[in-house]
ZAKOLDO-471540 format. One record per atom (N, C-alpha, C): y, x, z. Coordinates in steps of 0.02 Angstrom, whole numbers, plus 50000, padded with zeros to 5 digits. Each point is the difference from the previous one (the first is absolute). Example, Ala and Ser with C-alpha at 12.3 -4.5 7.8 and 13.67 -1.06 7.14 Angstrom:
// ZAKOLDO-471540
497165066050390/500594995550000/500605004550000/500534998249964/500595004250003/500554996150037/
This chain:
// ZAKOLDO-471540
499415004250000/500594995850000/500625004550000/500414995549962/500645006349995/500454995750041/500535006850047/500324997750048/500794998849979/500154996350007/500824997349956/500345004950021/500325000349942/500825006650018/500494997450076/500285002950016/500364996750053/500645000649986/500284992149975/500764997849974/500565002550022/500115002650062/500575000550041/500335004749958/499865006049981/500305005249964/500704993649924/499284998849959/500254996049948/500634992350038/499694999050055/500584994149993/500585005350044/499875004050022/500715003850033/500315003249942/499835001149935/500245002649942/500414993849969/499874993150009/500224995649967/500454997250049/500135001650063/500374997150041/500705004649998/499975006349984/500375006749995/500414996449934/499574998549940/500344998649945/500164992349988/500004994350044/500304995549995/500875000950053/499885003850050/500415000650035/500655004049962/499795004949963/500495003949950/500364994349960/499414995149962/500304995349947/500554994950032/499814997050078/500364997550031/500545002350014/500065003050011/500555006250024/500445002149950/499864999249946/500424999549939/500264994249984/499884994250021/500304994549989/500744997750029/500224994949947/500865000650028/499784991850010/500424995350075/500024993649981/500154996149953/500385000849958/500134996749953/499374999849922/499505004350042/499405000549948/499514994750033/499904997150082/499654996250011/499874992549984/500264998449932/499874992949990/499665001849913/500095004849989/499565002049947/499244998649994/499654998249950/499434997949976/499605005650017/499365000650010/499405003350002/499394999049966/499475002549993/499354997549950/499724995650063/500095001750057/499494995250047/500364991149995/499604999149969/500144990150011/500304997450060/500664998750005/500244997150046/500225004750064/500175004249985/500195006650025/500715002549955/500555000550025/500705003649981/499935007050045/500335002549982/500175008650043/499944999550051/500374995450044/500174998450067/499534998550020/499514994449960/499514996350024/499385003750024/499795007249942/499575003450008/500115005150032/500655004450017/500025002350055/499934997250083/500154992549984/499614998050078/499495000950016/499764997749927/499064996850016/499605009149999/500425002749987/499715008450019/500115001850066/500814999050038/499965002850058/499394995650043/499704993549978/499904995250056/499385002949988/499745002549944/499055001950011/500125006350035/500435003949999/500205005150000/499535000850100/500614994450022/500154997950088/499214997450023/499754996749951/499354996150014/499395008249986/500015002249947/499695005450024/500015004950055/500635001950009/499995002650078/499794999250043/500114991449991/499654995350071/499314998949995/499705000849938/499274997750010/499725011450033/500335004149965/499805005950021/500005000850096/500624996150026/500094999550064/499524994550035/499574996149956/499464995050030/500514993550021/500494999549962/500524996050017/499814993649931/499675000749962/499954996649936/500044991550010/499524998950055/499624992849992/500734995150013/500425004150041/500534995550030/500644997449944/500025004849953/500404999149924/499914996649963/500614995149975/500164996849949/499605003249931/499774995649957/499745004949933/500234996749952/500314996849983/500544996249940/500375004149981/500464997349940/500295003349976/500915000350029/499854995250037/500864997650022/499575001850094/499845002250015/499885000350077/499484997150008/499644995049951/499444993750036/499405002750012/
């Protein structure tokens, strides 16, 4: 049996490079369109910091108690 790679490396590479892209953003860019359906700039930088907070919390054993929607639910 082969033993799965372990993600943390790869999603700490993609957390490094969403944070850059964020970080480049000006407000007046957050009502702009995105490819994600129903998602604007603004919209998908939430819905990133919020998995972002919910991963932390499930790493801290904090998971079960979190909202998992996309608006808080």
């Amino acid at each position: 049996m082969t033993t799965p790679a372990d993600p943390r490396p790869l999603f700490a590479t993609a957390v490094v490079t969403a944070a850059t892209v964020i970080g480049a953003t000006n407000p007046d860019q957050h009502r702009l369109p995105t490819p994600c359906d129903g998602f604007d700039v603004g919209g998908l930088m939430s819905h990133m910091l919020f998995a972002l907070q919910r991963t932390a919390a499930i790493g801290r054993g904090e998971g079960e108690s979190l909202p998992n929607g996309r608006n808080g639910n």
